[in-house]
C-alpha positions in Angstrom: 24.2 -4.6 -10.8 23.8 -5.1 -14.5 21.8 -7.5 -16.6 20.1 -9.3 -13.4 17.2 -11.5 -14.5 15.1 -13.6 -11.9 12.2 -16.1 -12.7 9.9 -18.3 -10.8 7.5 -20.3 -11.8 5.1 -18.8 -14.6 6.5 -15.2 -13.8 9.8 -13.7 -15.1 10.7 -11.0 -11.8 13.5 -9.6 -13.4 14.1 -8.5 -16.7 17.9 -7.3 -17.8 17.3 -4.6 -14.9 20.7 -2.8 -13.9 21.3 -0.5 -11.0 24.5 1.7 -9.7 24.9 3.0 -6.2 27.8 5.6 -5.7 29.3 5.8 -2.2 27.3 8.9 0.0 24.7 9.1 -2.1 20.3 8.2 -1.4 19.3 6.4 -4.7 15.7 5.5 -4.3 14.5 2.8 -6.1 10.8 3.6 -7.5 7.9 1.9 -9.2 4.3 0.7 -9.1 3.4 -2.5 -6.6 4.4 -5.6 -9.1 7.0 -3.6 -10.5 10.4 -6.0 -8.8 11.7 -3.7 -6.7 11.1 -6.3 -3.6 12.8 -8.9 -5.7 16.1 -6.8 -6.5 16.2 -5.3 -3.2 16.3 -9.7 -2.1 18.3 -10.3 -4.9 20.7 -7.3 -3.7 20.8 -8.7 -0.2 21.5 -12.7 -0.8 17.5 -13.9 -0.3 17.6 -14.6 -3.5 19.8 -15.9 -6.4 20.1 -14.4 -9.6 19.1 -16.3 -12.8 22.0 -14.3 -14.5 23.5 -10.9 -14.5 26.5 -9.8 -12.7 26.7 -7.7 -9.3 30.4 -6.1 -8.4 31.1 -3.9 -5.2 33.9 -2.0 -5.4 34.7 -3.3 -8.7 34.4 -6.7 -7.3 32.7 -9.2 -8.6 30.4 -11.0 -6.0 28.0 -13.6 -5.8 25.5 -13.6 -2.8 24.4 -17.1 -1.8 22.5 -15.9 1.2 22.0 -12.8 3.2 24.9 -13.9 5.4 26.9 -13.0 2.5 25.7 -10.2 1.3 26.0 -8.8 5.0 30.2 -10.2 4.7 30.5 -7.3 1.6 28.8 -4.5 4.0 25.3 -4.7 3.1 22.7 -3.8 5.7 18.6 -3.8 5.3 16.4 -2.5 7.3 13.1 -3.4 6.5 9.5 -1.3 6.6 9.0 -4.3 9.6 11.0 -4.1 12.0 13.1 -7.2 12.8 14.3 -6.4 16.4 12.7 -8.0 19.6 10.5 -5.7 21.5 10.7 -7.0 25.3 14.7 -6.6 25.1 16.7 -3.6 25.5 18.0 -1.7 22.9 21.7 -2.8 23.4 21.0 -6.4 23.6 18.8 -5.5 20.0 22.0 -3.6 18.9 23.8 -6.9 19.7 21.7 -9.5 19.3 23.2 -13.0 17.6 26.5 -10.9 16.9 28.4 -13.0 20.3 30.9 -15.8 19.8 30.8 -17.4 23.2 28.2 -17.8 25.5 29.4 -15.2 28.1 28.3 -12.0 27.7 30.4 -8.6 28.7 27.1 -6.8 29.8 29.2 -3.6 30.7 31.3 -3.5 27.5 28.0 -4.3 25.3 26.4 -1.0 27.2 29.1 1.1 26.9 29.3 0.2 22.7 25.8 0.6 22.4 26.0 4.1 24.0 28.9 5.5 22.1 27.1 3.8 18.9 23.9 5.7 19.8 26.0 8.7 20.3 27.8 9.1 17.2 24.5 9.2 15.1 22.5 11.3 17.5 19.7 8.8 18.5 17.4 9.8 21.7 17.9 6.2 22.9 19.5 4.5 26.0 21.3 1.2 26.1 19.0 -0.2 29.2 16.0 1.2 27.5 13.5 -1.5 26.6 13.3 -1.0 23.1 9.1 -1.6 23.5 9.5 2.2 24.8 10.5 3.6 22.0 9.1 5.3 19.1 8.7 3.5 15.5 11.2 6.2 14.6 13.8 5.1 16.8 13.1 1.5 16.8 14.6 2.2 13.0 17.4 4.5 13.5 18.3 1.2 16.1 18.0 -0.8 13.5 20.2 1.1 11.1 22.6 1.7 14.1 22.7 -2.2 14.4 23.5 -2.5 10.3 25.8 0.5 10.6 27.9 -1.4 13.4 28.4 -4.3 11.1 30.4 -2.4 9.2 27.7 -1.6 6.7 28.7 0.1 3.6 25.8 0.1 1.7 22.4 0.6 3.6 18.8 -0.5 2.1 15.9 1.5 3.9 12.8 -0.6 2.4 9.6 1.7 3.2 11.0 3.0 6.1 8.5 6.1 6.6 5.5 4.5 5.8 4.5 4.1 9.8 6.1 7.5 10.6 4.8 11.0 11.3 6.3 14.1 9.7 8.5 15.0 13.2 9.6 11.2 12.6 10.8 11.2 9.5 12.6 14.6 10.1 14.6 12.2 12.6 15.1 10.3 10.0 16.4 11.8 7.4 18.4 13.7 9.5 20.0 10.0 10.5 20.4 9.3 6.9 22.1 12.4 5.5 24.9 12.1 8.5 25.5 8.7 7.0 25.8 10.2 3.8 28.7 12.3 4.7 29.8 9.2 6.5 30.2 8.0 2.3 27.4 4.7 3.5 25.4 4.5 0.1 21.9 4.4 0.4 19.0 2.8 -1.7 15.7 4.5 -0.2 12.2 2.6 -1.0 9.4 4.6 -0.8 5.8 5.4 -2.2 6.1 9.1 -0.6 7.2 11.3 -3.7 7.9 14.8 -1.6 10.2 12.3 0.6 12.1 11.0 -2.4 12.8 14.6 -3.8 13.7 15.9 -0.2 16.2 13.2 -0.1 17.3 11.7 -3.0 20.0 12.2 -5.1 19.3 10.0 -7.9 16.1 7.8 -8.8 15.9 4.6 -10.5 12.7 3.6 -12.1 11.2 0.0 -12.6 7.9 -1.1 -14.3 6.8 -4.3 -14.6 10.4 -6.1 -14.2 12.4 -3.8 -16.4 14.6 -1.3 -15.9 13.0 2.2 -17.3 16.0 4.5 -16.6 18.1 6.0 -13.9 17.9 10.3 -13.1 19.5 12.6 -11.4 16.5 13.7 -9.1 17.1 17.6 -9.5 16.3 16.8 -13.1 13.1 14.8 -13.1 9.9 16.7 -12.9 7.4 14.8 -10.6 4.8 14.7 -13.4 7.5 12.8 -15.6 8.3 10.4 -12.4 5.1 9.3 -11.9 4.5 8.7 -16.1 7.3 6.6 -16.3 6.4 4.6 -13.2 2.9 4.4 -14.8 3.8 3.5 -18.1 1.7 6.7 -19.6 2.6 9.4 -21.6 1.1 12.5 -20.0 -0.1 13.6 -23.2 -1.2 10.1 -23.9 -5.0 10.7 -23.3 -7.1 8.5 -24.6 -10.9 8.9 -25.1 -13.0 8.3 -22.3 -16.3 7.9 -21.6 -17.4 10.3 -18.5 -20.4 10.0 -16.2 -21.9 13.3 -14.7 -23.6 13.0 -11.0 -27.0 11.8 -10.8 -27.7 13.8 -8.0 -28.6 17.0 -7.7 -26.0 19.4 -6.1 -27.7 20.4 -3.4 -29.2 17.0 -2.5 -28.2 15.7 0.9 -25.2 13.5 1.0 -25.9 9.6 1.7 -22.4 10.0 3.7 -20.6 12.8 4.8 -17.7 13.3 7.1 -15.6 16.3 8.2 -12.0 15.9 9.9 -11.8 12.0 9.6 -8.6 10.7 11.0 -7.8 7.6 11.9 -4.9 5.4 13.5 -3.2 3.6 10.1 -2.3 7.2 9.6 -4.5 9.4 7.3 -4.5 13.0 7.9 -7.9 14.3 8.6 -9.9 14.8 5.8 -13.5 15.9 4.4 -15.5 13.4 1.9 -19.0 13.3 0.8 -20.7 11.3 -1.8 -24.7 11.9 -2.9 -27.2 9.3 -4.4 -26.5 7.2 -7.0 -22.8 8.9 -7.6 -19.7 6.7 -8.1 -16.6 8.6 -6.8 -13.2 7.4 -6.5 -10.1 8.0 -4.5 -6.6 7.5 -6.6 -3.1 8.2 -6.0 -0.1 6.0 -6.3 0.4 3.0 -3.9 1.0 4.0 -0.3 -0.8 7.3 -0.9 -3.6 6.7 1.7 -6.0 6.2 -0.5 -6.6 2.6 0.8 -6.3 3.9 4.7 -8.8 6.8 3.6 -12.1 4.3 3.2 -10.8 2.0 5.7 -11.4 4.8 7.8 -14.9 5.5 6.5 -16.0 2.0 7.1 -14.1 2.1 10.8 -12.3 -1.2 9.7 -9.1 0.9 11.7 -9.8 2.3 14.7 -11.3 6.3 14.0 -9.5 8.8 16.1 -11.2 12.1 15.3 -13.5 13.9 13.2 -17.8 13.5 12.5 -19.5 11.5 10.8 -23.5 12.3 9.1 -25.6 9.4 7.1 -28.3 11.0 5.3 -27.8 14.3 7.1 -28.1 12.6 10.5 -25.4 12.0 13.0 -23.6 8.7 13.3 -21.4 7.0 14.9 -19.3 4.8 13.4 -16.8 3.1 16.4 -16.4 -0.3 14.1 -17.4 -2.2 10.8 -20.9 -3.3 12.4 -22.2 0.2 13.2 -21.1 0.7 9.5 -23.2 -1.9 7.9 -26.0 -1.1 10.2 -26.2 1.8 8.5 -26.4 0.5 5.1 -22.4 0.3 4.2 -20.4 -2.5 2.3 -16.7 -2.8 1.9 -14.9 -4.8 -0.2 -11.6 -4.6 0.9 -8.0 -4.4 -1.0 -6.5 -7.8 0.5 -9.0 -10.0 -1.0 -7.4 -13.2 0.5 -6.1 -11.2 4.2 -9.4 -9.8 4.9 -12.0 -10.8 2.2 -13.0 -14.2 1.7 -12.7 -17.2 4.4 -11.2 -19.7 2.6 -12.3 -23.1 4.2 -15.6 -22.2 3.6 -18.1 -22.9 1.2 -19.6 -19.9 -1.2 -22.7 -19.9 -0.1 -21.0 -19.6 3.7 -19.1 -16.8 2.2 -21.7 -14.9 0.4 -24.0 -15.1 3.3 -21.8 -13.9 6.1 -22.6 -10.3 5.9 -26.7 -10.8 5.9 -26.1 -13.4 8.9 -23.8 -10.9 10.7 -26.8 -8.2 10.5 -29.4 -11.2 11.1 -27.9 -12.0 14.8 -25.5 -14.6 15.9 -29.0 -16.6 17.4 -31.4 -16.5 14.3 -29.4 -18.6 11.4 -30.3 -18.9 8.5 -31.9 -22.3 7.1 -29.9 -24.1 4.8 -32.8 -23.6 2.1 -32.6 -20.5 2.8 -28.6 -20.4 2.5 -28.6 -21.9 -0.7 -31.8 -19.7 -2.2 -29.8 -16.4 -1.3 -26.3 -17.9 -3.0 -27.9 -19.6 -5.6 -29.4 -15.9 -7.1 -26.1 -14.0 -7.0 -24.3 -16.8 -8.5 -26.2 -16.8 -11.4 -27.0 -12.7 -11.7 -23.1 -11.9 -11.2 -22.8 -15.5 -13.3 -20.1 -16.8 -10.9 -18.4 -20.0 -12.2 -18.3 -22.6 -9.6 -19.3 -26.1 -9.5 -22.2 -25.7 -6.7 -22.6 -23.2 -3.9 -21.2 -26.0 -1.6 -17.9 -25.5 -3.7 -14.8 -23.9 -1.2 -14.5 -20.7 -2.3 -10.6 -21.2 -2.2 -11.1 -23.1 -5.4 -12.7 -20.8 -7.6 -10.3 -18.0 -9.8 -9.2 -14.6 -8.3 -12.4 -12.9 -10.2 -15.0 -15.6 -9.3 -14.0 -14.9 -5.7 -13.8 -11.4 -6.2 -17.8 -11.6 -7.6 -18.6 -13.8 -4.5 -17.7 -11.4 -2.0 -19.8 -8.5 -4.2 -22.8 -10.9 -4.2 -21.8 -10.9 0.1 -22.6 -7.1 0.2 -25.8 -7.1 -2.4 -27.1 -9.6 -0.6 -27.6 -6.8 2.4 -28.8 -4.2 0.0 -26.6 -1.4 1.2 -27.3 2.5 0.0 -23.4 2.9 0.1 -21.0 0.7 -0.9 -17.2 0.5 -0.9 -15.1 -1.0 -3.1 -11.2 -1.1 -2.6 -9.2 -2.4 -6.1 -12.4 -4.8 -6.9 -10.3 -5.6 -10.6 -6.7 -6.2 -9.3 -5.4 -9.6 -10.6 -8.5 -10.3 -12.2 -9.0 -11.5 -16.0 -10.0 -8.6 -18.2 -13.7 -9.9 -19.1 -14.8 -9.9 -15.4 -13.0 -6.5 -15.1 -15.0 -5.1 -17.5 -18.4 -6.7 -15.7 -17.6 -5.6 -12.7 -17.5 -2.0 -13.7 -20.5 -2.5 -15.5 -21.9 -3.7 -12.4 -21.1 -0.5 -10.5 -22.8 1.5 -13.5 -25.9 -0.2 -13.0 -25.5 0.0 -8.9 -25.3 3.7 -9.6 -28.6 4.0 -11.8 -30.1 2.5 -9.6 -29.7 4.9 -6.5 -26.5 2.8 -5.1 -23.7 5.4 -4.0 -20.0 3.6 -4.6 -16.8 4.8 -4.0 -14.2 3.0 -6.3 -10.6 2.4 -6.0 -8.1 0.7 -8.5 -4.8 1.3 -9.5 -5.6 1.6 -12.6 -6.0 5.5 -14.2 -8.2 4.5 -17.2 -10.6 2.2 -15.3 -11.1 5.2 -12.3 -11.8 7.3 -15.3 -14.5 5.2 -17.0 -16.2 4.4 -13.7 -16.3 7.2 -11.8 -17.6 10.8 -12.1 -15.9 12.4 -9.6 -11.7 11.4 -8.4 -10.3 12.4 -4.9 -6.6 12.4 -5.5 -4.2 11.7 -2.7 -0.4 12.4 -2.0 1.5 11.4 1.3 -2.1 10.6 2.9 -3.3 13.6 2.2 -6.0 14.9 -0.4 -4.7 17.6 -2.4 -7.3 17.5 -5.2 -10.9 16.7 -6.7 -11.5 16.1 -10.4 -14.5 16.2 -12.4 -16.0 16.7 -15.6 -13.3 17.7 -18.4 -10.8 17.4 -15.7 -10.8 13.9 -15.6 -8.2 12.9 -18.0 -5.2 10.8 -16.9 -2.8 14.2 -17.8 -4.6 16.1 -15.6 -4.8 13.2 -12.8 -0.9 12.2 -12.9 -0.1 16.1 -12.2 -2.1 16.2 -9.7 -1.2 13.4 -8.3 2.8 14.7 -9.0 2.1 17.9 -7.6 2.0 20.0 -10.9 0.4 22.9 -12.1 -2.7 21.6 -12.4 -3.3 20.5 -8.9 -5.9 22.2 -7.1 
């Protein structure tokens, strides 16, 4: 690929990007979220059409007009969804919408499918419903199904990020036969160990634009993650740092010990003290998200304890959470934040009326009196509280579902990327918010993507690789050099 540019409306995806995948090789393609790997990988594959640019396979020039197409030149995805149909078998999967004629040769199709299975080593049966099987085999099917098509040139789009480590042994093991089988590869993935335990090349993208193409064996980790961050490590600017509050051997508000839940995470310890703002950062798909999901039992807890000012508690599910005095803002502010048909008063009382009891409503005077005071202390723009909250701005929503948790007065609140795709002024008074939430005894755990803003906000960074923490910053450690090798896995991990 070389020179591909893609637009839509108001965004330019593509800039000029290029890419080259040699045959038997695992290229992964890396970069930040927003970064247009998703749109080459559907440009690659026929979903979408190029603006411009030229793609040749074999030398040959091609021009995908759909993914029928690009599936005619040998190109196979298999997405971090799986696309296969859980109540058939894994044969008729295998098969599936590949007949010409309505009669079907059940015993030739079985037979296929077995040999197929065979070949590539895949603990599967034909008859097997595929429902029985692993998320680790449900992919090496669909791979066997993309490999069948005669598929020279395989994209695997996140397809670890549901898998445990004996899975993605299977895995890998899967891909490097296909290797020597000369089926080029183009691996997406967040996991950095995975990409240097199975890459042979990397291609970085930032923000549309192609930032270079490395042999893997030759790329530090550190230097990975800086150019997929658009940092120089020893790029650090001035920032401002905030020490604890607390004192050290003040009880935590929360504390847990071997916290594990079912999106994942590996267990893990966390506390956080009065009136401290901590953070957890690491690059997308890290864990860091699934980490205080798991705090606020928003996915269901599988093991570990759990103390709130140094009593036991249990937390089985969100409510027992916010009984306690928790708030969570979540990542997916649209998925899982704010209802959209409703109004924002509706939306900024819905926690309070949760805690308040199905049976004792609130008044509408009282409704209004409780909106009415956030939206002018957080000073969110809207036309009345009766306004749909669909129709205010990414940021005024963002402040509306803040002003939903205040309104509760919680002693420990949680907010997941509160600033993403947000306008920089309201960025910057929604940190200062969470400043004056901690100075006034309010203990906040703060996530965002962005380095600097974790810097200036929080006294204290968790860093997480693969769903794992593997290292606390604070004080003169909390520089974006230090936090990019740890999150890397350099020398000054710890």
């Amino acid at each position: 690929m070389r020179g591909i540019c893609k637009s839509f409306p108001g965004v330019r995806a593509l800039r000029d990007v290029g890419f080259t995948l040699r045959a038997g090789e695992v290229h992964a393609l890396m970069g930040e979220n927003g970064a247009g790997k998703s749109t080459l990988i559907k440009v690659m594959t026929g979903v979408y059409e190029k603006d411009s640019g030229r793609i040749e396979i074999d030398g040959q020039a091609i021009h995908f007009k759909s993914p029928q197409d690009a599936q005619a030149f040998g190109v196979g995805t298999v997405y971090q969804e799986i696309t296969l149909c859980p109540n058939l078998s894994v044969a008729e999967n295998m098969f599936i919408g590949r007949g010409r004629y309505a009669f079907v040769d059940w015993k030739r199709m079985r037979e296929k499918a077995a040999r197929l299975l065979d070949s590539l080593g895949i603990p599967a049966r034909p008859t097997q419903q595929l429902s029985s099987c692993s998320l680790a085999i449900q992919q090496m099917i669909a791979i066997a199904r993309a490999i069948d098509m005669d598929c020279k040139i395989l994209i695997l789009d996140e397809p670890t990020s549901s898998l445990d480590e004996d899975e993605v042994r299977k895995l890998f093991s899967l891909m490097r036969e296909l290797k020597s089988r000369g089926v080029g590869i183009v691996f997406v993935t967040h996991f950095l160990d995975q990409v240097y335990e199975i890459s042979d090349r990397i291609t970085v993208l930032r923000n549309g634009e192609f930032i270079g193409e490395y042999e893997a064996a030759e790329l530090p980790q550190f230097e990975l993650v800086s150019k997929m961050m658009g940092k120089a490590l020893d790029d650090v600017s001035s920032m401002r740092k905030r020490e604890p509050s607390a004192a050290d051997g003040e009880t935590p508000v929360f504390e847990a010990t071997g916290l594990s839940s079912a999106a994942g995470v590996r267990p893990f310890d966390f506390a956080i003290r009065k009136g401290e703002v901590n953070g957890f950062t690491g690059l997308l798909g890290s864990g860091r998200s699934e980490s205080v999901r798991a705090i606020y039992a928003a996915d269901k807890v599988t093991g570990g304890r759990v103390r709130f000012k140094g009593k036991e508690a249990s937390i089985g599910d969100p409510i027992h959470a916010m009984r306690l005095g928790i708030g969570y803002l979540p990542e997916d502010r649209k998925g899982d934040g704010i209802i959209a048909d409703l109004s924002v008063r509706d939306n900024i009382i819905l926690a309070l009326q949760v805690l308040n009891g199905f049976w004792k409503p609130f008044s509408r005077k009282q409704a209004e009196a409780f909106a009415d005071e956030y939206i002018r202390s957080l000073n969110i723009k809207t036309a009345s509280s009766a306004t749909p909250i669909k129709s205010l701005s990414g940021g005024n929503q963002q402040k509306a579902i803040l002003a939903r948790w205040l309104l509760t007065h919680p002693e420990y609140l949680i907010l997941d990327e509160p600033t993403r795709g947000i306008d920089v002024g309201t960025k910057v008074e929604i940190q200062k918010l969470v400043l004056k939430l901690a100075e006034e005894g309010v203990s906040v755990t703060f996530i965002s993507s962005e380095i600097d803003e974790m810097i200036r906000t929080c006294s204290r960074l968790i860093v997480m690789r693969d769903r794992s923490i593997v290292g606390e910053l604070t004080g003169d450690d909390l520089t974006e050099n230090v936090v990019m090798r740890v999150i890397a896995g350099g020398s000054e991990s710890i």
